[in-house]
Backbone as JSON Lines, residues from 0, in Angstrom:
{"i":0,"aa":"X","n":[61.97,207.43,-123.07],"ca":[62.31,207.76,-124.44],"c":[63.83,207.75,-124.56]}
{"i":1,"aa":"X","n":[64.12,207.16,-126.05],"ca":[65.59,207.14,-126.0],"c":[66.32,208.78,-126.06]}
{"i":2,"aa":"X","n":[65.71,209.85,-126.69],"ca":[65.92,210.77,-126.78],"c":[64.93,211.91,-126.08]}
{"i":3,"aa":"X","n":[65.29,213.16,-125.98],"ca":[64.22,213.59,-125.73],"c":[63.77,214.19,-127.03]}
{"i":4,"aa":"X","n":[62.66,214.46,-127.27],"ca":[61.41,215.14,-128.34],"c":[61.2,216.06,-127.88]}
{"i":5,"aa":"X","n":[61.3,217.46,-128.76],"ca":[60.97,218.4,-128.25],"c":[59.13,218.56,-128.14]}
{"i":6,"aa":"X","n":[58.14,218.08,-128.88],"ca":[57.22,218.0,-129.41],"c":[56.71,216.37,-128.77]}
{"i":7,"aa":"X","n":[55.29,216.83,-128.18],"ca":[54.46,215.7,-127.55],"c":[52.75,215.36,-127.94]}
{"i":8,"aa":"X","n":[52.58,214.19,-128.04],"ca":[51.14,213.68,-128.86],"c":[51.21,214.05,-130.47]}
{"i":9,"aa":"X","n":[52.76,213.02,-130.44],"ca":[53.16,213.01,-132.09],"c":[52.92,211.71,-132.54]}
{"i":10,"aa":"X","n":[51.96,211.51,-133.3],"ca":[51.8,209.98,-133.95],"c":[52.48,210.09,-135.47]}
{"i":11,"aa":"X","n":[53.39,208.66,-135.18],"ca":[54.84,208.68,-136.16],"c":[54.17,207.64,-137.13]}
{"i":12,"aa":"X","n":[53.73,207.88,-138.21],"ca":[52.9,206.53,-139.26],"c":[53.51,206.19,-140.61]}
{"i":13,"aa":"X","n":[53.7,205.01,-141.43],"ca":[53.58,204.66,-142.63],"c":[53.12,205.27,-143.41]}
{"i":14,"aa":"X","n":[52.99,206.39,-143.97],"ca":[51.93,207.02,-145.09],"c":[51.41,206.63,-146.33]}
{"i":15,"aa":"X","n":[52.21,205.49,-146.49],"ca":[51.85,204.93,-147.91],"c":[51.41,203.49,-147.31]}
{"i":16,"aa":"X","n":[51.1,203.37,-146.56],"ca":[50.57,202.15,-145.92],"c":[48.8,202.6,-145.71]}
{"i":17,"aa":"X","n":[47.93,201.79,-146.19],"ca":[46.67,201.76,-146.31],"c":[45.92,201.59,-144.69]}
{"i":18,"aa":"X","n":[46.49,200.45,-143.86],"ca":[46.28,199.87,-142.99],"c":[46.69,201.6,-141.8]}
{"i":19,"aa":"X","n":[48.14,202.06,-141.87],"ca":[47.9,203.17,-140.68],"c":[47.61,204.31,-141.1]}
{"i":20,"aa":"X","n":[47.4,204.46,-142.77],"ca":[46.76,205.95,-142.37],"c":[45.15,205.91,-142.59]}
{"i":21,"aa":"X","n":[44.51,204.55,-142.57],"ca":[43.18,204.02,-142.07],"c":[42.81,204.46,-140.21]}
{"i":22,"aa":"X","n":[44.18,204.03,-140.15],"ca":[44.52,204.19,-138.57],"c":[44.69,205.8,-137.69]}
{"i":23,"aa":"X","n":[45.04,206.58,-138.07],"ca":[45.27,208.25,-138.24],"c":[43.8,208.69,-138.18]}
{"i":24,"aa":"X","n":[43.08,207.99,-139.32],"ca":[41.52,208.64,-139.88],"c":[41.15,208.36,-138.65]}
{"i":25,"aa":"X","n":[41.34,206.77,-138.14],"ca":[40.46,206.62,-136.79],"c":[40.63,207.4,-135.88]}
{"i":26,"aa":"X","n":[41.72,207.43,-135.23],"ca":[42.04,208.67,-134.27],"c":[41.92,209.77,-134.41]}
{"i":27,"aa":"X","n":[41.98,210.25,-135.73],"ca":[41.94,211.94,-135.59],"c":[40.49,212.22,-135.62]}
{"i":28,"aa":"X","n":[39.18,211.35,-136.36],"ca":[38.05,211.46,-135.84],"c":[37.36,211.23,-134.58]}
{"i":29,"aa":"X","n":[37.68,210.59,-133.88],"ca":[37.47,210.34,-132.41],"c":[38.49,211.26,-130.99]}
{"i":30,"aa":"X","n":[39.68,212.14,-131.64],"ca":[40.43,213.01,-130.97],"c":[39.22,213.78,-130.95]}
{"i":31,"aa":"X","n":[38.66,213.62,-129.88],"ca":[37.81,215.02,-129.58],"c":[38.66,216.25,-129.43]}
{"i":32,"aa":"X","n":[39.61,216.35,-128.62],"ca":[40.01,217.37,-127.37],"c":[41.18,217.86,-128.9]}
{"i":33,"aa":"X","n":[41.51,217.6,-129.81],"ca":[42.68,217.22,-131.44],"c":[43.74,217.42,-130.57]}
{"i":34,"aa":"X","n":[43.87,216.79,-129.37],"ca":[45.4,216.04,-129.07],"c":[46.38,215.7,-129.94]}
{"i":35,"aa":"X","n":[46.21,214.84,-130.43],"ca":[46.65,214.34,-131.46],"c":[47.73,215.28,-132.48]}
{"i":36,"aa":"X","n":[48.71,214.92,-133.03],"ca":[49.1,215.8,-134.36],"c":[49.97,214.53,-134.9]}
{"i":37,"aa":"X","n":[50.22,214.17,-136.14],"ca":[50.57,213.24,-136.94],"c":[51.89,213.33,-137.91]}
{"i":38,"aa":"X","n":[52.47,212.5,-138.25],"ca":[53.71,212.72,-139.12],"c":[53.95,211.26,-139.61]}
{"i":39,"aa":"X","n":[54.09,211.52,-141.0],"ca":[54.72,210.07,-141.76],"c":[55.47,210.06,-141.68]}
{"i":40,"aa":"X","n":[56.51,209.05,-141.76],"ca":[57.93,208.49,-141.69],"c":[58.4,208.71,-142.91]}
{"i":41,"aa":"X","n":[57.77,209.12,-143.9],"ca":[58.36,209.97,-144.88],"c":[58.34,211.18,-145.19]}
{"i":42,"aa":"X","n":[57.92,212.01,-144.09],"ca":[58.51,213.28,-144.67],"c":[59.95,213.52,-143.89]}
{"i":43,"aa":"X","n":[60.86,214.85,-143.67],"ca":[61.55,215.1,-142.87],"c":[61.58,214.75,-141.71]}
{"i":44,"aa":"X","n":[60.2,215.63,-140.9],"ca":[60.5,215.49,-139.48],"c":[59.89,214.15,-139.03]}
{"i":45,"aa":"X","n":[59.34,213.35,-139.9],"ca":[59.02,211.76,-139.5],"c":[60.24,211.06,-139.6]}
{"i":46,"aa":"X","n":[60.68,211.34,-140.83],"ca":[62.01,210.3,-140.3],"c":[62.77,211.12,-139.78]}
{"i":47,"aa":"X","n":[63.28,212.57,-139.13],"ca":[64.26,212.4,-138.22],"c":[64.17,211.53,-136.45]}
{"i":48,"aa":"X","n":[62.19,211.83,-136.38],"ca":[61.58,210.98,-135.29],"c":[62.16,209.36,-135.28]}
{"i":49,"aa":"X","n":[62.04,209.39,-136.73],"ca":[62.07,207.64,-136.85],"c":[63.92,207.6,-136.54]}
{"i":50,"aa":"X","n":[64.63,207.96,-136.91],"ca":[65.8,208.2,-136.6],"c":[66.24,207.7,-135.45]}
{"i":51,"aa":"X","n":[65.53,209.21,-134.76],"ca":[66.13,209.24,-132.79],"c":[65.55,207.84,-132.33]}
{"i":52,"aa":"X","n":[64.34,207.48,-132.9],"ca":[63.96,206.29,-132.5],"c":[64.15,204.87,-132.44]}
{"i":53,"aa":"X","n":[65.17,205.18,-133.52],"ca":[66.01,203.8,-134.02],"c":[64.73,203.09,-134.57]}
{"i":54,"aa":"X","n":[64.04,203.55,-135.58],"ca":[63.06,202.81,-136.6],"c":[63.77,203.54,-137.89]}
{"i":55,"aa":"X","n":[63.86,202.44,-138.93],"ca":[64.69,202.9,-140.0],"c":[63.68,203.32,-141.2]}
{"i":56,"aa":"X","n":[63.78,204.63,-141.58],"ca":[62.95,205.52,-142.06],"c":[62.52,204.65,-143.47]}
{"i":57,"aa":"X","n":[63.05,203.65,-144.29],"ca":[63.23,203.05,-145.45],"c":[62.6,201.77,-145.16]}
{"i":58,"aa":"X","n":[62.56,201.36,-144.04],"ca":[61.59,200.03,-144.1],"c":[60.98,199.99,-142.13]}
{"i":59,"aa":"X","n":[60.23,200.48,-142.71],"ca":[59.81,200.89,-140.66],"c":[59.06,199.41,-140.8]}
{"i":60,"aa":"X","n":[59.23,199.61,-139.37],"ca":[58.06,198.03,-138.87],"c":[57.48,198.42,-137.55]}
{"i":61,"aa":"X","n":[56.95,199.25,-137.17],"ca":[56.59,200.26,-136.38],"c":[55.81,201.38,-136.36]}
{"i":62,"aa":"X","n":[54.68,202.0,-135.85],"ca":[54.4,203.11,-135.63],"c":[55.08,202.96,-134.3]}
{"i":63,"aa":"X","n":[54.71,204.49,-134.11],"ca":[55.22,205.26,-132.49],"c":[54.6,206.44,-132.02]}
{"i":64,"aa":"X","n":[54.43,206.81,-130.82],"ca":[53.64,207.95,-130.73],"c":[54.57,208.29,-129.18]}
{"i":65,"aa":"X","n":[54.96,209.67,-129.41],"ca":[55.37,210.47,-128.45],"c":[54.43,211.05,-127.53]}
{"i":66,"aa":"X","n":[54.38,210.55,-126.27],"ca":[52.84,211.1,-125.56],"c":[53.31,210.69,-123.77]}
{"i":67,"aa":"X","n":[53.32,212.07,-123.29],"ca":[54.01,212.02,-121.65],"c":[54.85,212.12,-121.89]}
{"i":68,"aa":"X","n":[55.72,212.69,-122.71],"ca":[57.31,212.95,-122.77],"c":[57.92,211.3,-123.02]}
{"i":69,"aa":"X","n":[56.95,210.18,-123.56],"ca":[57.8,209.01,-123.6],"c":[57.56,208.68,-125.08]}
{"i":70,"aa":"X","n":[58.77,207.95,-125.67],"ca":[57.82,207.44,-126.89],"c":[57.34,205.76,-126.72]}
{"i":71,"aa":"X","n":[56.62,205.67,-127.12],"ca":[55.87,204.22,-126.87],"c":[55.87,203.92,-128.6]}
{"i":72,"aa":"X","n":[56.09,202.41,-128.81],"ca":[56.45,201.49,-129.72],"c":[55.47,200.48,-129.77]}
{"i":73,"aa":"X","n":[55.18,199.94,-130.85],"ca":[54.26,198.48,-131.61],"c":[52.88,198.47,-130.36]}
{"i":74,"aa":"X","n":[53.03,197.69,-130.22],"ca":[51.67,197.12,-129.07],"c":[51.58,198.72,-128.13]}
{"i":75,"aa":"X","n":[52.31,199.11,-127.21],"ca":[52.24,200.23,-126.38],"c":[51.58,201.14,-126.86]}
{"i":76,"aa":"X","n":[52.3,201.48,-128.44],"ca":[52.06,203.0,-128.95],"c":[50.54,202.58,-129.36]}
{"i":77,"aa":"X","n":[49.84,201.68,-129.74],"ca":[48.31,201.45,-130.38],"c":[47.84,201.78,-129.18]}
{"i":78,"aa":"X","n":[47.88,201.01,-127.89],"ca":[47.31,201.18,-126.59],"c":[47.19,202.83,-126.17]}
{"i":79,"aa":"X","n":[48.42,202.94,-125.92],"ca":[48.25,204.39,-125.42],"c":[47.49,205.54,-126.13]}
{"i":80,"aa":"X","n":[47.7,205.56,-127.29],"ca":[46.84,206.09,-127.92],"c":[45.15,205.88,-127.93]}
{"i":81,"aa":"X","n":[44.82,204.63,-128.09],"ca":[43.34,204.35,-128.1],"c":[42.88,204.89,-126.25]}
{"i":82,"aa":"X","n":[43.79,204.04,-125.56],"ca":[43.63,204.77,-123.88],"c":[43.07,206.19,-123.65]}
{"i":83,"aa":"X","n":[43.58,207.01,-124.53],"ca":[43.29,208.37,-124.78],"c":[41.82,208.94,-125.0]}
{"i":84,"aa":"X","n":[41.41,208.08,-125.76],"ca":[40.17,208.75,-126.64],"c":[39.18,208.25,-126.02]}
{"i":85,"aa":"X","n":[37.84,209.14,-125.79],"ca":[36.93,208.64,-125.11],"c":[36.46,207.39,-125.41]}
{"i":86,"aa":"X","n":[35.6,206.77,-125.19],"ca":[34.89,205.09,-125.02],"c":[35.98,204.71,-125.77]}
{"i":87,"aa":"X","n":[36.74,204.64,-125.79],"ca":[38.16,203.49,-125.72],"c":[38.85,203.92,-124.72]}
{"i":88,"aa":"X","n":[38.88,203.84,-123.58],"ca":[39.23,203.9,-122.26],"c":[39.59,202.48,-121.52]}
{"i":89,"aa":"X","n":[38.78,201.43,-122.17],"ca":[38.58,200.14,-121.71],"c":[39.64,199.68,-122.17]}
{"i":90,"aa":"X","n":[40.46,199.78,-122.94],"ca":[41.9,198.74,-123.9],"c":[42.97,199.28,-122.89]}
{"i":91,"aa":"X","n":[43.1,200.07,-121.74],"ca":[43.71,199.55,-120.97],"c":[44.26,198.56,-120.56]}
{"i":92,"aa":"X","n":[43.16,197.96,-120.19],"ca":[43.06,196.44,-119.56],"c":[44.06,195.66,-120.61]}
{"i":93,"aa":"X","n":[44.36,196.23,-122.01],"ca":[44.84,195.42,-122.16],"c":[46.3,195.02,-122.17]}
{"i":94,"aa":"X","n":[46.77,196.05,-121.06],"ca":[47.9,196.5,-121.22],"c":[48.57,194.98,-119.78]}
{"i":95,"aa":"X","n":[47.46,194.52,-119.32],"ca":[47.47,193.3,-118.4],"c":[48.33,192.31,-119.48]}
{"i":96,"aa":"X","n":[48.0,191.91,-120.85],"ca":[48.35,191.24,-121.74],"c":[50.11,191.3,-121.65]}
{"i":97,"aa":"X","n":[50.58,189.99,-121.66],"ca":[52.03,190.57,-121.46],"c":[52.67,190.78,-122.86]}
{"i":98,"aa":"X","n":[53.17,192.21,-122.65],"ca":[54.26,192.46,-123.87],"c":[54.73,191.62,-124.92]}
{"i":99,"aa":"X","n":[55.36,190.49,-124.41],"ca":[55.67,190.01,-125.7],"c":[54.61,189.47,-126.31]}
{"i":100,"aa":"X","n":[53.41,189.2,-126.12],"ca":[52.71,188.39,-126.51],"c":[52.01,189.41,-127.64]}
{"i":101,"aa":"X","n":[51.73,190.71,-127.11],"ca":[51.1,191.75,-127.6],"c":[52.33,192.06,-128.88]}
{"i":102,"aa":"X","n":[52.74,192.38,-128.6],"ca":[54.0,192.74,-129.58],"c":[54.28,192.23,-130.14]}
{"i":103,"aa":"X","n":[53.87,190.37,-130.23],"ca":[54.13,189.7,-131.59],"c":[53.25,189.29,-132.35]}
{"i":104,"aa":"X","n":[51.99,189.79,-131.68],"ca":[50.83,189.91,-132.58],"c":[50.9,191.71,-133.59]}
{"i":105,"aa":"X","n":[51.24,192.2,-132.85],"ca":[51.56,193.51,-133.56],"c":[52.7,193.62,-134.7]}
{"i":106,"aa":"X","n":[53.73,192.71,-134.48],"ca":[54.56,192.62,-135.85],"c":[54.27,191.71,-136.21]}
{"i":107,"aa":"X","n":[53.09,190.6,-136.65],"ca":[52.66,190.02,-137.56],"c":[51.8,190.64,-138.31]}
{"i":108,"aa":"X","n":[50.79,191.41,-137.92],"ca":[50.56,192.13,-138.39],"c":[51.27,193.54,-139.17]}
{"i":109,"aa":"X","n":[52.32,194.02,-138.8],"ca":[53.23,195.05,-139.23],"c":[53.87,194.37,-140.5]}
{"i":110,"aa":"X","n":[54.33,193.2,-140.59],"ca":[55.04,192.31,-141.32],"c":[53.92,192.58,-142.68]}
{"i":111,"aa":"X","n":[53.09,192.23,-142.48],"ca":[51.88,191.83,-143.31],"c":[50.9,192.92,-143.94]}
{"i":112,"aa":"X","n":[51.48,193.93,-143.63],"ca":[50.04,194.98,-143.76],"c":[50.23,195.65,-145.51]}
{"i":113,"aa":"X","n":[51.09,195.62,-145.95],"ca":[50.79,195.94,-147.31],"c":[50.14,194.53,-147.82]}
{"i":114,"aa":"X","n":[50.82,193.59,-147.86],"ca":[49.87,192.0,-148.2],"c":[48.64,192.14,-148.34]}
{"i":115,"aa":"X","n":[47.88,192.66,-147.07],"ca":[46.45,192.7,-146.27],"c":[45.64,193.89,-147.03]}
{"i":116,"aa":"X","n":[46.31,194.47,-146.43],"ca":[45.6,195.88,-146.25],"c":[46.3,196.89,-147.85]}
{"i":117,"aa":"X","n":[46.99,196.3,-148.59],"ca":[47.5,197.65,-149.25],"c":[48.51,198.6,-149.34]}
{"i":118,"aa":"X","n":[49.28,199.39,-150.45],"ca":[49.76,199.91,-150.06],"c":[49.65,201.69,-151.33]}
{"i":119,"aa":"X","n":[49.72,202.65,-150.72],"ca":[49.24,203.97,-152.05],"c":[50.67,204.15,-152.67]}
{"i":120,"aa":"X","n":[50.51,204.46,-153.89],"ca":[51.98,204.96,-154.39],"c":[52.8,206.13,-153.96]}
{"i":121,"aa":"X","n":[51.51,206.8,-153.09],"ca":[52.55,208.05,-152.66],"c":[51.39,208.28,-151.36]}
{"i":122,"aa":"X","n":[52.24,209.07,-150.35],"ca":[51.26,209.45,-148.79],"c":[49.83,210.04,-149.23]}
{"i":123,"aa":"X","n":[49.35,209.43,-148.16],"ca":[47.87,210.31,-148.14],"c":[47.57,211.17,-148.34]}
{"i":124,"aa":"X","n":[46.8,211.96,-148.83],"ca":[46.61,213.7,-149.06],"c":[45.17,213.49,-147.72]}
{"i":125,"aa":"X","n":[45.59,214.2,-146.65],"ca":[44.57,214.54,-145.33],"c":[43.55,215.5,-145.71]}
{"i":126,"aa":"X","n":[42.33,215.56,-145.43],"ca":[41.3,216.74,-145.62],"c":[41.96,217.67,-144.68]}
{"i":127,"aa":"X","n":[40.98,218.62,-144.79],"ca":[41.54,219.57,-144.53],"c":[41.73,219.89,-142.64]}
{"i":128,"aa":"X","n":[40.92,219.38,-142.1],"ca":[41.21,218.76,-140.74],"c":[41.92,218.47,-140.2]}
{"i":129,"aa":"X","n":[42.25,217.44,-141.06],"ca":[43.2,216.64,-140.16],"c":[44.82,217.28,-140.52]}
{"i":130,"aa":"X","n":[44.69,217.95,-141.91],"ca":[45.91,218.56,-142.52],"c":[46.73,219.56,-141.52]}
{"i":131,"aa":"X","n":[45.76,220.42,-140.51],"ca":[45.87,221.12,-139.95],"c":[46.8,220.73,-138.38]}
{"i":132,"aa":"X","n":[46.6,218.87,-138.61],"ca":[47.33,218.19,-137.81],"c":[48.58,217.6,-137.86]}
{"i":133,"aa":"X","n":[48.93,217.54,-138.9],"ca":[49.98,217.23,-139.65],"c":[51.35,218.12,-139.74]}
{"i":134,"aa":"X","n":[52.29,217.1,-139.08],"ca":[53.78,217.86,-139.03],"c":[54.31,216.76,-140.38]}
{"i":135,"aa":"X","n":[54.77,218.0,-141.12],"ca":[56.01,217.6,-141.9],"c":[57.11,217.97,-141.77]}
């Protein structure tokens, strides 16, 4: 990590992006153990994350997730995370895939995801669940 984080199993997301907080729902329903705790890049403490991280809080092209004291970026941060959660254990393997290759399938997709997928006029409002996961 470029910095250290005081705070670990922080997933750093788009909130007005359709595509990752589709992505959040997935994980925080399958976080059995609620590892997990979440933050958009628009509130405060998302973008000061996005900050230390050198992802620019105004046009991110990136999630990130702080997890082992490291932060992991684009291709890594999806992996490590899914690695986590039970029966997705197997996407390991896909960490065999070399980096760049992974990573430029991940910012074509990043590039593209309001296009695709959408975008809300303002962050998600979380049930009450997952709210309970949520750093602002």
């Amino acid at each position: 990590m470029r910095n250290n984080w005081p705070d670990d199993d922080v997933i750093l997301f788009d909130g007005v992006c359709v595509f990752c907080s589709r992505w959040v729902h997935f994980v925080s329903t399958r976080d059995i153990d609620k590892r997990f705790h979440f933050t958009t890049i628009q509130s405060p403490y998302g973008a000061r994350l996005a900050r230390t991280l050198g992802i620019d809080p105004g046009d991110p092209d990136t999630n990130a997730v702080i997890h082992g004291g490291k932060a992991h970026l684009q291709s890594d941060a999806a992996l490590t995370v899914l690695s986590t959660l039970p029966r997705w254990r197997w996407v390991r393997a896909l960490f065999w895939v070399p980096k760049p290759l992974r990573d430029a399938v991940y910012r074509l997709i990043a590039r593209n995801r309001y296009r695709i997928f959408g975008k809300y006029d303002a962050c998600m409002v979380p049930d009450a669940d997952l709210r309970a996961r949520v750093i602002e």
